[in-house]
N, C-alpha and C positions, 0 to 999 in steps of 0.2 A: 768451642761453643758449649754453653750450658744446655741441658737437657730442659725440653719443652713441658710444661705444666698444664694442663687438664681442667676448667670449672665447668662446673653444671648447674644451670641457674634454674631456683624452684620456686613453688608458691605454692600459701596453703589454700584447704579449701579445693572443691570440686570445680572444674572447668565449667562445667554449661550445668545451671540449675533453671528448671523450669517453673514458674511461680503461675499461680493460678488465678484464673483470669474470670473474672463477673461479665456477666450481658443482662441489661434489660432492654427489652420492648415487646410492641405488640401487634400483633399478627393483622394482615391488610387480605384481605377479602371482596372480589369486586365480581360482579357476573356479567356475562355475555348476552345478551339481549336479544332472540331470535322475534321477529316478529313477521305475519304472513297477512298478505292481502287477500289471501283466497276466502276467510273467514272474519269480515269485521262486522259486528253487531252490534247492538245499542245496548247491550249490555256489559263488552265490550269499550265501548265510549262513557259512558257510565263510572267503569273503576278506572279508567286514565283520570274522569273530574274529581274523584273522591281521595284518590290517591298525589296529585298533583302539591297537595299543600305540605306533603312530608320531603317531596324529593329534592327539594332545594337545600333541605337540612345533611342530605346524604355526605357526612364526608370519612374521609378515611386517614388515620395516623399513624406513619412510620417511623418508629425513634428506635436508633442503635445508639446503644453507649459501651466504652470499653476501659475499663478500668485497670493500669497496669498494678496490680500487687507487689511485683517485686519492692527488695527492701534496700538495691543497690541505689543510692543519691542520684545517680545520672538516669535510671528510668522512674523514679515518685516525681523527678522535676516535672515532668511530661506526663502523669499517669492517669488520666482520663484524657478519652476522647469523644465527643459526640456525633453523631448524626442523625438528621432530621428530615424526612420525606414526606409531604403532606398530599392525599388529593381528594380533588374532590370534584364532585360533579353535578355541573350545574343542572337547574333546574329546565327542562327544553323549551322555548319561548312561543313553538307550535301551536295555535289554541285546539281546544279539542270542540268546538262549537262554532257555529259562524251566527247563528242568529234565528228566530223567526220570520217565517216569510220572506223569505232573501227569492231574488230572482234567479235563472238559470246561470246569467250572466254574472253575476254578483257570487254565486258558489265557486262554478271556472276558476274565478280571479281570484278565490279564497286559497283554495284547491293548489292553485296554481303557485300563489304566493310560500302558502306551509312548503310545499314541493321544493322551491327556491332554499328555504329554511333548512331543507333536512341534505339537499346537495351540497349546500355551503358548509355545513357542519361534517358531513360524509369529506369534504375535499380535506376542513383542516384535521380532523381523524387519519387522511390517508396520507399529510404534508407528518402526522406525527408519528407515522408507521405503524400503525394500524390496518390490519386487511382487509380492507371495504370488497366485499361483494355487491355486484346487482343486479336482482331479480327480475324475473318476467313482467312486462308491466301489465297494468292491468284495466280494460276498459270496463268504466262506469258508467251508463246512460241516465240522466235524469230528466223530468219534467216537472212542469209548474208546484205539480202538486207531490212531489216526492224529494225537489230538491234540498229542502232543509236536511231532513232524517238523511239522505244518502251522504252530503255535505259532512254532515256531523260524523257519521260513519268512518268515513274516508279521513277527517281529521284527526279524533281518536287513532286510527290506527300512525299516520304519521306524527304522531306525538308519543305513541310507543317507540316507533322506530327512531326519531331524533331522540330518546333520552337514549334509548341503548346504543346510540353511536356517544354521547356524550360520554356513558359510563367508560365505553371503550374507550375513548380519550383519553378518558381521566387515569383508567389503570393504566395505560399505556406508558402516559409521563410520569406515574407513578415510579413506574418498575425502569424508565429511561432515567431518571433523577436518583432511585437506590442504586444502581449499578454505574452512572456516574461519581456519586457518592464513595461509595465502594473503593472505585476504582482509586477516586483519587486521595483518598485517605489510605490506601494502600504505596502508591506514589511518592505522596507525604513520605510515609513510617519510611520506607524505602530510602529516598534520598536522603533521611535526614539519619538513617540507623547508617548505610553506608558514608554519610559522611565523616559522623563519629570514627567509625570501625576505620577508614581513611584518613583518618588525622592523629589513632593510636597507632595506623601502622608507618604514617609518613615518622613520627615521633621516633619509631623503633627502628624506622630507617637508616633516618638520621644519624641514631646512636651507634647503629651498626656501622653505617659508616667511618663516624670518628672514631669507634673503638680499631676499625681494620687499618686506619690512616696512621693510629699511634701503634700499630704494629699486632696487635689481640687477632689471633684467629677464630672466627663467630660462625655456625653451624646454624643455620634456617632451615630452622621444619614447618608442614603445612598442615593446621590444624581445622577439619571439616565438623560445623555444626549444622544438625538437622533436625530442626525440630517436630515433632509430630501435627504437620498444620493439618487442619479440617479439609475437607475437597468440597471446591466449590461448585462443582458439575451440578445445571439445572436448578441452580440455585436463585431467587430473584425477592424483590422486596424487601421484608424484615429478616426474612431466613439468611441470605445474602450480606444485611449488614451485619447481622450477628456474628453470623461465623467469619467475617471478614475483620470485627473487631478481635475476633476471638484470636485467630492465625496476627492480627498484629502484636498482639502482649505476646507470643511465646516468639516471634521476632525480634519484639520491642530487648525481651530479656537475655535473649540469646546474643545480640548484640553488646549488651551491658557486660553481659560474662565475658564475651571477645575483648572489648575495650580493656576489662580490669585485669585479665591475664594478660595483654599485651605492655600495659602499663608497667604491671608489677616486672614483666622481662626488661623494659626498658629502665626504669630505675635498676635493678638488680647489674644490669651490662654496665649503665654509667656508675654504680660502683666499683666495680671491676676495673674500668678503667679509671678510672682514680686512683686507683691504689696501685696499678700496674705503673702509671705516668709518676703515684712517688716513689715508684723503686726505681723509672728511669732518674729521679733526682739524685740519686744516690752513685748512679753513673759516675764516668771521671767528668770533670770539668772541663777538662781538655776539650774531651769527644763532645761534652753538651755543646762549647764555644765552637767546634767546631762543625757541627752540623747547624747550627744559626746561620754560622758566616756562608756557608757553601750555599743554604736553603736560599737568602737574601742575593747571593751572589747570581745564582742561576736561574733565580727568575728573575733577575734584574738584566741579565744577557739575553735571558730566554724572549722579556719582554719588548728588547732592543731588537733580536733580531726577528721577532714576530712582525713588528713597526716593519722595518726593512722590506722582509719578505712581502708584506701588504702592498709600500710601495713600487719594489718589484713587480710583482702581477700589475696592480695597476696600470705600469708604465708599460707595460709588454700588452695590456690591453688597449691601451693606446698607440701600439703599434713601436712603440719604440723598440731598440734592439741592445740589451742587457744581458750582461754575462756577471755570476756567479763565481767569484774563490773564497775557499776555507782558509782563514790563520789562526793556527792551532799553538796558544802559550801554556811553555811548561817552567815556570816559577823554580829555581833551586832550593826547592823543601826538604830542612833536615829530617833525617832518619828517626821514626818514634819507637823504632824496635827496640824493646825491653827496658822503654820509660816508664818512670810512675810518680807519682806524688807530683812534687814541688818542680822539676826537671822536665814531666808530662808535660805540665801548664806551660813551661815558660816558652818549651822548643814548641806549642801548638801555636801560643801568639805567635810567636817568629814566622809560621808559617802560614798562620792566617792574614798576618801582617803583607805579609808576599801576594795571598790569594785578592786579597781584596783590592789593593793596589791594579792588578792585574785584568780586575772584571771591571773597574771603573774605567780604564784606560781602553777595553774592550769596545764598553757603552757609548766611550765617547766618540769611537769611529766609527761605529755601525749606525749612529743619530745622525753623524757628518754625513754620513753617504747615503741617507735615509731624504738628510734636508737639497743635498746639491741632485739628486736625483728627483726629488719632488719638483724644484724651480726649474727641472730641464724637462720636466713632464709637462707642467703647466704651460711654456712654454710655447711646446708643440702642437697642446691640445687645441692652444688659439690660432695656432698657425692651421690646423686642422679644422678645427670650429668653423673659420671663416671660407677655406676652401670647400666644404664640406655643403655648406650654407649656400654659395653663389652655385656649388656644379648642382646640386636639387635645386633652386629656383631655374639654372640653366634649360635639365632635363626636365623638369615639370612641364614648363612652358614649349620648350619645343615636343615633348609627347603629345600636350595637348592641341598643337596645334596640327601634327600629324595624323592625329586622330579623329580631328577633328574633318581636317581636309581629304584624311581617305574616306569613311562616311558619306560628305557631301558628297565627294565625286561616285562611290559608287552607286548612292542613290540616285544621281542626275545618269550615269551613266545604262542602269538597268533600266531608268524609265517607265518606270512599273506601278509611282506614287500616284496615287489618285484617290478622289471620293465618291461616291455613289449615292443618285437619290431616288427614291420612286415616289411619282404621285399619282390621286382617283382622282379622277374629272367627272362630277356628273350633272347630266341633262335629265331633271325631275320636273314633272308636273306639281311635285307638294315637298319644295321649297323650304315652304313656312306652312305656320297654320296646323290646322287638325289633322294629316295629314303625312306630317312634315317627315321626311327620313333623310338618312344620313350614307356616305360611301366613303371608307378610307382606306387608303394600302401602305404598308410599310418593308422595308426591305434588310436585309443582314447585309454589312458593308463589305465582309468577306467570304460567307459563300453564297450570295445571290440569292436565297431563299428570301421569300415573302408572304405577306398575310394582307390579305384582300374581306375588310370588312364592311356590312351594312345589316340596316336592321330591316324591322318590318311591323306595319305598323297599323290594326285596324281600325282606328278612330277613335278606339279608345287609351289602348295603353301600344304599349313597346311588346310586342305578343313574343319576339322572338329575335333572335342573332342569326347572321349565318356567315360562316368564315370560309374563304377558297383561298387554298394554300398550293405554291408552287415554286418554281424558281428561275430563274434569269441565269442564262448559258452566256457572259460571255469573255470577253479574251481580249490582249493586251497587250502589246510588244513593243520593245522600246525600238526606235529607229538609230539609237547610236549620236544622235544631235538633242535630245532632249524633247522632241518630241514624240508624241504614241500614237499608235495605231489601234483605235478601238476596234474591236468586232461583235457588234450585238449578233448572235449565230441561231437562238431559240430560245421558249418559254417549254417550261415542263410544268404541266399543272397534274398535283398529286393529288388533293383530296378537297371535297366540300361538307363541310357540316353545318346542321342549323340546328340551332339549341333554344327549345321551347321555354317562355317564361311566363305567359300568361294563356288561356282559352280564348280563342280566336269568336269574336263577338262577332263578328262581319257576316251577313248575307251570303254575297260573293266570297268564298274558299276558296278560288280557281288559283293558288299561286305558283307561278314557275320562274324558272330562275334559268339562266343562258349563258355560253361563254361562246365567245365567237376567236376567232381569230384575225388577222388584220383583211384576211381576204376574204371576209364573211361567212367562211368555213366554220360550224357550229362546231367545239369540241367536245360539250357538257352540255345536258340539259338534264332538272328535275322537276318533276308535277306533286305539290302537297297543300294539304292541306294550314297548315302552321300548327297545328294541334301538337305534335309528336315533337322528340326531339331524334333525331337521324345524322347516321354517317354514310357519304360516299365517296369509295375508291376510284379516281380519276383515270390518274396514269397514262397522260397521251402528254405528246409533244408536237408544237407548233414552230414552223421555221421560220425566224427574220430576216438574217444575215443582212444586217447594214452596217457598214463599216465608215467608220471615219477618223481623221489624222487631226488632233488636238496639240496645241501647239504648249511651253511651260502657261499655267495660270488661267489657261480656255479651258471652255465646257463644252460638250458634243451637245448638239440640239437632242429638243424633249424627242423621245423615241417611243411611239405609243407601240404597245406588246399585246395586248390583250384587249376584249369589247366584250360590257357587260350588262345583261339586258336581267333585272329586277322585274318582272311584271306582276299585276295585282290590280286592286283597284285605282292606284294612279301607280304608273309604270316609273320605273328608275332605272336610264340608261348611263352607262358609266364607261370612258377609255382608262385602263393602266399603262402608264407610260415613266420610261428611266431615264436618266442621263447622267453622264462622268466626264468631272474634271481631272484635269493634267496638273499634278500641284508639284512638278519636279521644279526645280531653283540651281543654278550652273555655281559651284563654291569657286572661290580667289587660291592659286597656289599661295602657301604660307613661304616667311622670309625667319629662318632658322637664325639662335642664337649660339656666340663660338661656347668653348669649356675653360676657365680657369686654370691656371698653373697648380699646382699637385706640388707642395710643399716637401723637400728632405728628410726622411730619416735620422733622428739620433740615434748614436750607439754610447752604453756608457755601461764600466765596472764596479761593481761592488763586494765587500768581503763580508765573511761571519768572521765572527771570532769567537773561540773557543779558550776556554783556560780550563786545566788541569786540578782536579780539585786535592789537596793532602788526604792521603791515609784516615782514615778514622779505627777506630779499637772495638770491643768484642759489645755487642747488644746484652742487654738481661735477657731472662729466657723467655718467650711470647706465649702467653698464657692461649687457650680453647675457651670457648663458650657456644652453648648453646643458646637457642631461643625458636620461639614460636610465633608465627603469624596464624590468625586466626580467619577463616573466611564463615558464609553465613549461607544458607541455602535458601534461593529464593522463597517467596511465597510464593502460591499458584496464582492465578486471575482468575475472574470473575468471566462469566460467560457473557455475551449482549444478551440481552429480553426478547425472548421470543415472542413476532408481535400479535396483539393482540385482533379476534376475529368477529365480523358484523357482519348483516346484511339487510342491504335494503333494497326497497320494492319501489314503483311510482304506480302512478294512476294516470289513463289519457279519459277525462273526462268530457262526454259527448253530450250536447242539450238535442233537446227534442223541441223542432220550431212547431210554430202555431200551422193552421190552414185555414188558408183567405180564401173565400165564397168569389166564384165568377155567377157574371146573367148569364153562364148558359146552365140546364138543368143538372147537366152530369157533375157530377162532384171529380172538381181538379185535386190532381196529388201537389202535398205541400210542398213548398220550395225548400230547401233546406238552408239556413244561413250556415253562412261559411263560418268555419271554425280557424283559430288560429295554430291550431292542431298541422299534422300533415296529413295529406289525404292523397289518394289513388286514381281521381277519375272515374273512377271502374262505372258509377252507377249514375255521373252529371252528365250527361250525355242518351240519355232515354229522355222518352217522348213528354212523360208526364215535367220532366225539368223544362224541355223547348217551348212545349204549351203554357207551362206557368212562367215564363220568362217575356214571351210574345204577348201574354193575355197584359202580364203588369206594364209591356214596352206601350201596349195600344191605352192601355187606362190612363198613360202620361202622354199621348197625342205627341209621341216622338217616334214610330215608323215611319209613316212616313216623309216627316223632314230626312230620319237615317236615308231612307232607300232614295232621295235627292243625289245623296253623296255618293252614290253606285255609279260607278265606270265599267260600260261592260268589257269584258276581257278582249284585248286584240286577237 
């Protein structure tokens, strides 16, 4: 063998140059808008009016541009990029005035609406990530003659407070839109710099590969570019695109320099092998003709017996049973020891003459036994196919009908299936009419618990709810024939609540409420007023034990459990009562289907074939090369936007009612109209409210029709 030879492939010019990179734009500026209810004045209200007509103009502009300088053709193709951030913020649509001489009622609803305005606006601030705060509220009381100025007050300030949730908005998608921006024009640069850098390295791949295939030994080194990127930490808006343009051109170029040193390696290699593959031309003729014929020969056997071997497994996957021999041809190839020229040639055809002969004869019986082993596969598989086919529609049908029928029986046999219903039965004086109240009970189908409702009701409205919660004990055993054996055994009654909705208008307050049990045993009683809303803890149990045998499809008669006495001014007496059906159903033993016959086994043989290939003669000597791949060092990312921060205040704004003059001398305290606000009671309930209530009931000559409708208490 010749001695091995050495190249080192070079290129001029510096690896990684850094080309310098332009940014314009211009700097975004936005403020956070603290604004406080504790301080709003009319002077105050004043520069919200004056200032109003500029702030719709407020906007703000974001523009990064990035210009690549380099002078390489693959980065000028590309070499500006832009980005554009605008924002801006709107004008707040809050008024800061409601009007002259507006009424109490008429401010409220101003008041109330701006309020709406600056929550709505607070929500999609806090939908934009935004950190909405919210303050102490704050109450405002007004009267006839104050509520304009207070009005106006209180709307100036929430017309400060909706534009500074605006602004905050606005920065907000400001700095959410540059850092998407950002991000994705770093994405961009990214994917489309690695894909270049990915399509010079697949190129040099490639070449490496066919230089190694035609024999070149090739040396792969790994070359790290990093360029000096900017750090993006706390970076947001224009600062953010800038420097984010900025880190893309010395990417941008860093990748160009990768490319074009990969490039220059891979032309450099595929000359190399060019001129290595024409010194193989120069080789004997013999050894070229005969590494053709062997190259064609042996993937042309290799591909036969590949086919084979596919069908093989197949067939063995299909359960057939195939056995594997080697026949191994060896051609009588004359001797090329110490041939050359004219002699080399002629004894290489002789020999190739031989080989070839010998791989076609190979192909032809490894395809034979490729094709008779396919037609004995197929074969089987239909013989398979079809038994395969009947024994799963066999077994399908008979699991499910085994499945079906153990189920049935052992639900008929445990005896256990049933339904359960509870119903209130009540016996009311007020039916219908002004009056009129209501009783329902409902039950849990499996653990017996229940809820026992009615209302209560003083002539005017629905004053209040009240719910008695408990549960039903009972039990169930199958007899072994499909019928049950019920046991109603007791009621546990746990708790009673009554939950106040309105102030109890009525004269008579005397209300109480009773639970009896079937043998008039009181278990629960409470005395109220209906004013409050209350919880009471029960915790007693009453005993039934009635038992009865329900046959499949019957129901056990109604079973009343509990007696419930509502009293008030018309009394509401009520029975709870349950009952269960027996829903078991007796199943058909099932009539089972036979199994299919199970088709035989083939067994069959097959051979490889192997040929011997002739001698070949001595190689040229196999050149080295080096080369380089290039990798690229990320850029950093951009940080999210830290969100931006507000707060806002309300107002619970209170009127102040009139006071209406009674004929008696002493001066009555005013009534106060209800607000739509929320209130406490704490002070509706003093003497000067019952008097002024009584005084307007008698001025409508409706006490005493009301006190007609008084039932005194049993």
């Amino acid at each position: 063998m010749q001695n091995s030879k050495t190249y080192k492939l070079y290129k001029s010019g510096k690896l990684w140059v850094v080309g310098a990179v332009a940014v314009a734009g211009v700097a975004m500026s936005a403020n956070t808008t603290q604004v406080s209810a504790d301080t709003v004045s009319n002077t105050d209200a004043q520069a919200v009016k004056t200032t109003d007509a500029t702030q719709n103009d407020k906007r703000v502009q974001l523009t990064a541009s990035s210009t690549d300088t380099a002078t390489d053709k693959a980065t000028t193709d590309d070499a500006t990029k832009s980005a554009t951030v605008s924002s801006t913020a709107d004008k707040s649509t809050v008024p800061t005035t409601a009007g002259t001489s507006i009424t109490q009622d008429q401010a409220k609803d101003a008041v109330d609406k701006a309020q709406d305005t600056v929550k709505s606006d607070a929500d999609t601030a806090s939908k934009a990530g935004v950190d909405v705060t919210t303050g102490k509220t704050t109450d405002v009381t007004i009267n006839d003659d104050n509520a304009s100025s207070k009005t106006d007050e209180v709307l100036s300030d929430l017309n400060k407070q909706d534009q500074a949730v605006k602004d905050a908005t606005a920065k907000q998608q400001a700095n959410d839109q540059a850092y998407q921006t950002a991000t994705t024009e770093q994405t961009d640069a990214t994917k489309q710099g690695q894909a270049d850098l990915d399509n010079a390295t697949s190129d040099l791949d490639k070449q490496v590969d066919t230089s190694e295939k035609a024999g070149i030994t090739v040396n792969v080194e790994v070359a790290q570019s990093s360029p000096e990127y900017k750090d993006l930490s706390g970076l947001e808006g224009q600062d953010l695109l800038d420097a984010m343009a900025y880190n893309i051109n010395l990417y941008k170029q860093a990748i160009a320099d990768g490319v074009a040193s990969e490039k220059a390696d891979t032309e450099t290699l595929a000359k190399l092998t060019a001129e290595y593959q024409q010194n193989q031309a120069d080789y004997a003729k013999a050894n070229s003709d005969r590494d053709e014929a062997v190259e064609k020969g042996q993937s042309d056997l290799n591909n036969a017996t590949s086919d084979l071997d596919n069908q093989v497994e197949a067939s063995k996957n299909a359960g057939l049973e195939v056995s594997v021999e080697v026949s191994k041809v060896s051609p009588k190839y004359k001797d090329l020891t110490g041939l050359e020229g004219q002699d080399l040639l002629d004894a290489m055809a002789y020999n190739l003459d031989l080989y070839n002969k010998a791989v076609a004869s190979g192909v032809a019986s490894e395809k034979a036994d490729a094709e008779t082993l396919a037609k004995l596969t197929a074969e089987y598989q239909k013989q398979v196919a079809d038994y395969e086919a009947q024994k799963a529609a066999v077994d399908k049908a008979n699991a499910d009908k085994k499945v079906a029928y153990e189920k049935a029986l052992e639900d008929y046999m445990n005896g256990t299936n049933h339904t359960t219903s509870m119903t209130a039965q009540t016996q009311t004086d007020a039916s219908s009419g002004q009056y009129q109240t209501f009783m329902n009970a409902t039950v849990d189908q499996t653990t017996g618990e229940f809820t026992l409702e009615h209302d209560m009701n003083d002539g005017v409205h629905i004053i209040g709810h009240g719910v008695l919660k408990g549960k039903i004990n009972w039990k169930i055993v199958s007899n072994g024939d499909g019928t049950e054996t019920v046991t109603i055994s007791s009621i546990e009654l746990y708790s009673y609540t009554y939950t106040n909705a309105y102030q109890n208008q009525a004269v008579n307050q005397n209300i109480n409420f009773h639970v009896y049990d079937n043998d008039g045993n009181e278990l629960f009683s409470v005395y109220h007023d209906g004013n409050t809303t209350f919880s009471k803890t029960i915790n007693k149990t009453a005993q039934i034990n009635k038992t009865f045998k329900i046959s499949p499809n019957e129901t056990s008669p109604l079973t009343q459990v509990v007696v419930v006495d509502d009293n008030w001014i018309w009394n509401t007496h009520g029975q709870v009562s349950t009952q269960i059906k027996n829903t078991n159903v007796a199943p058909q033993a099932p009539i089972y289907e036979k199994d299919p016959v199970k088709p035989t086994v083939p067994k069959a043989t097959v051979h490889h074939v192997q040929v011997v290939a002739p001698a070949k003669g001595q190689e040229p000597a196999v050149p080295v090369a080096s080369v380089k791949k290039v990798t690229v060092a990320d850029m950093p990312n951009a940080d999210k936007p830290q969100p931006q921060k507000v707060e806002v205040h309300y107002y619970n704004i209170k009127k102040t009612p009139k006071v209406e003059k009674t004929a008696t001398p002493e001066t009555q305290k005013a009534v106060e109209t209800p607000s739509i606000l929320p209130h406490t009671n704490a002070n509706e309930q003093g003497s000067g409210a019952v008097l002024g209530f009584m005084a307007t009931i008698a001025s409508l000559g409706l006490l005493g029709a009301i006190s007609k409708k008084f039932k005194k208490q049993n």
